[in-house]
TIDOBA-497025 format. One line per 3 residues: number of its first residue (from 1); for each residue x, y, z of C-alpha. Coordinates in steps of 0.1 Angstrom, whole numbers, padded with zeros to 4 digits, m for minus. Each point is the difference from the previous one (the first is absolute). Layout:
% residues N
NUM	X,Y,Z; ... .
END
This chain:
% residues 397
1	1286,0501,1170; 0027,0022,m0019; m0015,0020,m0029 .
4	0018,0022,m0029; m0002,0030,0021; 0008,m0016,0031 .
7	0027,m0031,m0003; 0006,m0002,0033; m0034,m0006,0013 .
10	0003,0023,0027; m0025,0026,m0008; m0028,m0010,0019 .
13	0020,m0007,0032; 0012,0036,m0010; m0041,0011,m0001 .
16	m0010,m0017,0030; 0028,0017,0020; m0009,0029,m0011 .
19	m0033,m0001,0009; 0006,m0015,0028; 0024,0032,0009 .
22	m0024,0026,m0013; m0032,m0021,0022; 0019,0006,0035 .
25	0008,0037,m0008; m0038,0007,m0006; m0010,m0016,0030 .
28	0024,0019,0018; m0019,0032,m0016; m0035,m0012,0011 .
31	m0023,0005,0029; m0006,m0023,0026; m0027,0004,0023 .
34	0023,m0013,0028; 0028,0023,m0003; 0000,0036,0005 .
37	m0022,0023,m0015; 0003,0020,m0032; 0001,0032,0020 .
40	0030,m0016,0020; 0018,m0014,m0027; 0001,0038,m0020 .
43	0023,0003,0032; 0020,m0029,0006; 0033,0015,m0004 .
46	0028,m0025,0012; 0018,0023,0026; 0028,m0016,m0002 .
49	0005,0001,m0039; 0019,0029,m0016; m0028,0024,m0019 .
52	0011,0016,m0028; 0010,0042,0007; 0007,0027,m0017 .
55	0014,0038,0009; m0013,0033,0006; 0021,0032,m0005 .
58	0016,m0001,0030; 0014,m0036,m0002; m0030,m0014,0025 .
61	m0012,m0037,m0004; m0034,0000,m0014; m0017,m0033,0004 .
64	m0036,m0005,m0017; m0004,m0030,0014; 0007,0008,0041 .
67	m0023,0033,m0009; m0031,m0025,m0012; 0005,m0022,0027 .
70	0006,0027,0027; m0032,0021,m0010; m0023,m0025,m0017 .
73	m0024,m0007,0029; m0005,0038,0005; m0013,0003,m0035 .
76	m0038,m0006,m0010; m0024,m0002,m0031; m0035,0017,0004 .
79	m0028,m0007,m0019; m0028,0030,0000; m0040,m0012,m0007 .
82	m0016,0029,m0010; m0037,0010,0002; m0027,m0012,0025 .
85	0003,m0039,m0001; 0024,m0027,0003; m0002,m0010,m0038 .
88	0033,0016,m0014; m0018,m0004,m0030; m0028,0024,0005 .
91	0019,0026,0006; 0036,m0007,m0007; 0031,m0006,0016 .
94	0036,0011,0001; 0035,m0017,0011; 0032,0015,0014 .
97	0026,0000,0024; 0011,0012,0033; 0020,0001,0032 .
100	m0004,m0003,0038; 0010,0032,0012; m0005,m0010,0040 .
103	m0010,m0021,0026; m0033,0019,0005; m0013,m0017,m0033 .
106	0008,0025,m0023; 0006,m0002,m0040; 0014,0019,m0022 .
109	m0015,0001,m0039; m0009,0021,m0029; m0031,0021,0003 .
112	m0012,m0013,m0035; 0005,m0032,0015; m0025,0000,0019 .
115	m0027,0027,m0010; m0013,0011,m0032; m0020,0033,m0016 .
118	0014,0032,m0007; 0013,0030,0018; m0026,0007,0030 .
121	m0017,m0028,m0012; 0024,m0026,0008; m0014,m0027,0024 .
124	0021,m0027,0020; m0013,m0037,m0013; m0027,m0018,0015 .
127	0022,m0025,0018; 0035,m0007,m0004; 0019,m0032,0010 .
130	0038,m0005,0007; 0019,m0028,m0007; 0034,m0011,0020 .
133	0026,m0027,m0003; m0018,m0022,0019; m0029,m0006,m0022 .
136	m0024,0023,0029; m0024,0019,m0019; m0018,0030,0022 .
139	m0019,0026,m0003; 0012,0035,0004; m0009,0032,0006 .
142	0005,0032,m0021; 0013,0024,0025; 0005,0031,m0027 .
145	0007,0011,m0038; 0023,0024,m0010; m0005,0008,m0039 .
148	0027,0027,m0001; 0030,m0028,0006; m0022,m0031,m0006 .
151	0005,m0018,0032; m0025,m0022,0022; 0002,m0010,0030 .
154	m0016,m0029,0008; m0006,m0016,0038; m0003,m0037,0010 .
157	m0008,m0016,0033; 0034,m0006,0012; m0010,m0029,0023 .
160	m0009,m0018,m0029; 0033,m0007,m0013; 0035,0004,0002 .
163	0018,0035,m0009; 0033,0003,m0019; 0001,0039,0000 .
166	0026,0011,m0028; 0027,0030,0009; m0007,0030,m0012 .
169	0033,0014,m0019; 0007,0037,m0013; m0008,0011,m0036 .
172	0019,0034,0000; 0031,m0018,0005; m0003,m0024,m0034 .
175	0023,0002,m0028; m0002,m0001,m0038; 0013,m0042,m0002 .
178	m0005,m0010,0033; m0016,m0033,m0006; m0033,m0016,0016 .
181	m0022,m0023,0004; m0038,m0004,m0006; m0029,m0022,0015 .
184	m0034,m0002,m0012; m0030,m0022,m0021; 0009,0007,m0037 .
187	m0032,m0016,m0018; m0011,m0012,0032; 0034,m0020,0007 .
190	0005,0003,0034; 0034,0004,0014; 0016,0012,m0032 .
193	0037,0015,0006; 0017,0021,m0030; 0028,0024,0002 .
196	0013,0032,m0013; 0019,0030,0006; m0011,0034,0010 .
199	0002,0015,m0035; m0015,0032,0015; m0017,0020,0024 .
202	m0016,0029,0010; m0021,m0012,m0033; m0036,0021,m0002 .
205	m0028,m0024,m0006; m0038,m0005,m0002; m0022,0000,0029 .
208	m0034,m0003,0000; m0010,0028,0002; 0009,0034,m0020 .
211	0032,0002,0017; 0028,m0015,m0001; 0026,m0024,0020 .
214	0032,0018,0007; 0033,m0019,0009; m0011,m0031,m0013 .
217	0027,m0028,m0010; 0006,m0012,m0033; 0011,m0042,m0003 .
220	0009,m0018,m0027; m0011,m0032,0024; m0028,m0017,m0022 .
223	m0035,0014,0019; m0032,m0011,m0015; m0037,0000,0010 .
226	m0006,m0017,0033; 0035,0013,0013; m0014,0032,0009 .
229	0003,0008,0037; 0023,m0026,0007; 0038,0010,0013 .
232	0029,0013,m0019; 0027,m0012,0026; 0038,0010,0000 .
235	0029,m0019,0008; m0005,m0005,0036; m0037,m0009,m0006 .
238	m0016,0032,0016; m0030,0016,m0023; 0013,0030,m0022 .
241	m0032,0004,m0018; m0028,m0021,m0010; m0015,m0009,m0039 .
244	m0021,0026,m0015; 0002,m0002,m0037; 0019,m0010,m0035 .
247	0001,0018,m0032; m0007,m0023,m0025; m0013,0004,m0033 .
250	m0008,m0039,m0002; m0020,m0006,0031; 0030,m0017,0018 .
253	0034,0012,0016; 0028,0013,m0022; 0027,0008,0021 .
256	m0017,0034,0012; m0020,m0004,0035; m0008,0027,0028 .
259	m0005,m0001,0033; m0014,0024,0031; 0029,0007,0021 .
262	m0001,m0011,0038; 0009,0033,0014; m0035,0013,m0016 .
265	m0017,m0035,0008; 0011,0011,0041; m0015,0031,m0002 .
268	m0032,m0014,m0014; m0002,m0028,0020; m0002,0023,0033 .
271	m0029,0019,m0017; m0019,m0024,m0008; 0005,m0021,0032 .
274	m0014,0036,0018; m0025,0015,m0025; m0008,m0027,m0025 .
277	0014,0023,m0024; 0026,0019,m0014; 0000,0034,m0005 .
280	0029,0021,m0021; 0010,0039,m0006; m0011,0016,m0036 .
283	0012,0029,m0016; m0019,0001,m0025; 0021,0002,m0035 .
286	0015,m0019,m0028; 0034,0003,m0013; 0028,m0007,m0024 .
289	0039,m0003,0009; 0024,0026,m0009; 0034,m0012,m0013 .
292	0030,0021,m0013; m0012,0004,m0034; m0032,0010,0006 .
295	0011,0026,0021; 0021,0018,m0020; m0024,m0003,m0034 .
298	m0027,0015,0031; 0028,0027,0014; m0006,m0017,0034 .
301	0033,0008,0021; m0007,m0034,0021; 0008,m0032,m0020 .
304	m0024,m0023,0018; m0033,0004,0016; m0040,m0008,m0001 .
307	m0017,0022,m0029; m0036,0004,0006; m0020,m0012,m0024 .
310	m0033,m0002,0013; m0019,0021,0035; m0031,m0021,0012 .
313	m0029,0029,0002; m0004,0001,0043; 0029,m0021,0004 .
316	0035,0011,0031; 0021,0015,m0029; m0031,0018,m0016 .
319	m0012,0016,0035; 0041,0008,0006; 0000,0018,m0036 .
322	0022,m0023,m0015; 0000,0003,m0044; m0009,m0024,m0025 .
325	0017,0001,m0034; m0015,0024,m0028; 0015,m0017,m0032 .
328	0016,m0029,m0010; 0033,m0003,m0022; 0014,m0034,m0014 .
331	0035,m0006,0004; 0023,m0032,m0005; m0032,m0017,m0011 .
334	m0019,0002,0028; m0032,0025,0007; 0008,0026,0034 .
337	m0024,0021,0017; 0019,0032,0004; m0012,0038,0019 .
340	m0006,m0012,0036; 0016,m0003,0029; 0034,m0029,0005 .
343	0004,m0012,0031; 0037,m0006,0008; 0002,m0005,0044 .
346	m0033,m0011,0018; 0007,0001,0039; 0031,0003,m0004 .
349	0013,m0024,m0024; 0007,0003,m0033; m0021,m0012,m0033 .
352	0023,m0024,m0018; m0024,m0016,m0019; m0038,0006,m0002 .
355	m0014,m0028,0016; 0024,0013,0033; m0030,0023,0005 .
358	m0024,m0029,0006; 0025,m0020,0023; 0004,0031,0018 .
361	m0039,0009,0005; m0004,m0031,0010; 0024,0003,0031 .
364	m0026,0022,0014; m0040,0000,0016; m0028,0021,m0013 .
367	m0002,0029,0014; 0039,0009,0008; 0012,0026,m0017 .
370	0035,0001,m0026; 0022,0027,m0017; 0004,m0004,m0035 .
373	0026,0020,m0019; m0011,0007,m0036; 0010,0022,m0029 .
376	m0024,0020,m0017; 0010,0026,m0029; 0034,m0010,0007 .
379	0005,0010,0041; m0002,m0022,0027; m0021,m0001,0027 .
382	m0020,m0016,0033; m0035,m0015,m0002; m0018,m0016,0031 .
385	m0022,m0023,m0006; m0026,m0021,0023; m0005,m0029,m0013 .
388	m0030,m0022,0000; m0014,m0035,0005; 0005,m0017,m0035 .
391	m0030,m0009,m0021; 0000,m0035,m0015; m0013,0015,m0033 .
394	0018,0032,m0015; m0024,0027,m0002; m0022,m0011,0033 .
397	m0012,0020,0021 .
END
């Protein structure tokens, strides 16, 4: 019947085609336990539909959607059970992400992921679980921990289910905007894809341990708890890193995410594969960069090195002879240990910036022995140093 609002009388016929409408695009949205499952449908890209792309510096197609779909099945979430019984609930549990790194069963995760405790007292969980694409849940075993880089790496029986190994990719070749791509179980959401950039690397970061994570990449890519471990892919869908941590003074991502590089995820991989562990070089100091600046307000000839701030008692450096500072002057508001030793070259290459020393260490084993070139009361010269297994806690025996 027409109305004052509606003279027509068409309104309802209006209404029920619109519900009508909005009724067959929600049951196109829901499950159906005949069809596939929600695992498959997260990657039931239409091959033959154009995905939407976007550029990287050098002009390169780079397709979110033919990553996810390429690399999907060789991504996993893990779910950790700690203590002595089944019952997450008696002694807790943790989520996170990971990848296949080879047909021998192998995964790749964070350390934190699946262990907890601190320093030497870190212990892998109780029992850990990984998920896959295809709904299989099985058990897996913790092969080794390495605190220093926070990496796992975790085993499952291989004739249990299918591998999708993912392609290892090189991290010393990524630039500042290269975009990518990243695959993990924010919040427990498995198969969650977000992208980003590459808004930095060589980025030092936390570990879990005293020490920290040289070379590690900074993302803009939203990463939140329950991505860590999972890949950070590039453009051709082969790993560049994997999630380690956010910076977030809210509890959830804002736009500032890190990740363990995969060059130092290869290295670790091998050690724990052979030795269940990882084992690193220590000098056996703190320091603080040297910039221009500084160096002329100090009457330092060399504008950039690593000025030591700090000699740990028994330490490489303190056996070699190496100074700590005496005094400390503030300058452009910031607070510098001054009167030791700066280290500008360490084998050979020069100190840009202070955490250079650290990335450099750590190219070496304990027990091989470096040239430093330092000044002291304003000469250069050589130190040798031996360096030594890193403790996990500064100031260890």
């Amino acid at each position: 019947m027409p109305t004052a609002s509606d003279p027509t009388g068409t309104a309802p016929r209006r209404l029920a085609l619109t519900l009508l409408v909005l009724a067959l695009a929600l049951a196109g949205c829901g499950s159906d336990d005949s069809g596939p499952s929600g695992s498959d449908q997260a990657k039931s890209t239409d091959a033959t539909r154009e995905s939407p792309t976007i550029a990287d510096r050098s002009g390169k197609a780079f397709n979110p959607s033919r990553i996810f779909s390429e690399t999907i099945d060789g991504v996993v979430s893990i779910r950790s059970i700690f203590g002595q019984g089944t019952n997450p609930f008696e002694g807790g549990a943790a989520g996170g992400s990971g990848f296949v790194l080879n047909d021998d069963g192998e995964i790749i995760t964070n350390a934190h992921v699946i262990s907890n405790g601190e320093g030497e007292d870190r212990k892998p969980a109780g029992k850990v679980f990984v998920e896959f694409t295809t709904g299989d849940v099985i058990p897996a075993k913790v092969l080794g921990l390495d605190p220093f880089s926070d990496i796992g790496l975790l085993r499952v029986d291989p004739a249990e289910v299918e591998l999708e190994p993912l392609e290892l990719g090189d991290s010393d070749k990524l630039v500042v905007g290269e975009p990518i791509a990243v695959i993990g179980s924010p919040f427990g959401e498995d198969q969650t894809l977000t992208t980003g950039i590459v808004s930095q690397t060589g980025r030092s970061v936390m570990s879990l341990t005293d020490f920290r994570i040289e070379g590690a990449i900074q993302t803009d890519a939203s990463i939140n708890p329950g991505n860590s471990g999972g890949p950070m892919l590039d453009g051709d869908g082969r790993v560049i890193g994997i999630s380690q941590q956010m910076k977030t003074g809210s509890g959830a991502s804002n736009g500032v995410g890190f990740g363990v590089p995969v060059n130092t995820i290869k290295w670790s991989s091998g050690q724990l594969r052979e030795h269940g562990e990882a084992s690193y070089a220590y000098i056996g100091v703190s320091t603080q960069a040297l910039y221009p600046q500084l160096a002329e307000k100090l009457g330092i000839e060399n504008e950039r090195g690593a000025i030591v701030a700090d000699v740990m008692d028994g330490g490489p450096a303190d056996e070699a002879g190496l100074r700590g500072a005496e005094d400390d002057i503030t300058f452009q508001g910031a607070r510098y240990d001054v009167g030791g030793d700066v280290i500008v070259a360490a084998a050979g290459e020069e100190i840009e910036r202070a955490e250079d020393l650290g990335r450099i260490i750590g190219g070496f084993k304990p027990g091989e022995t470096i040239e430093l070139e330092v000044i002291r009361d304003g000469r250069k010269r050589k130190v040798e140093v031996t360096l030594q297994e890193r403790p996990a806690t500064i100031g260890s025996p």
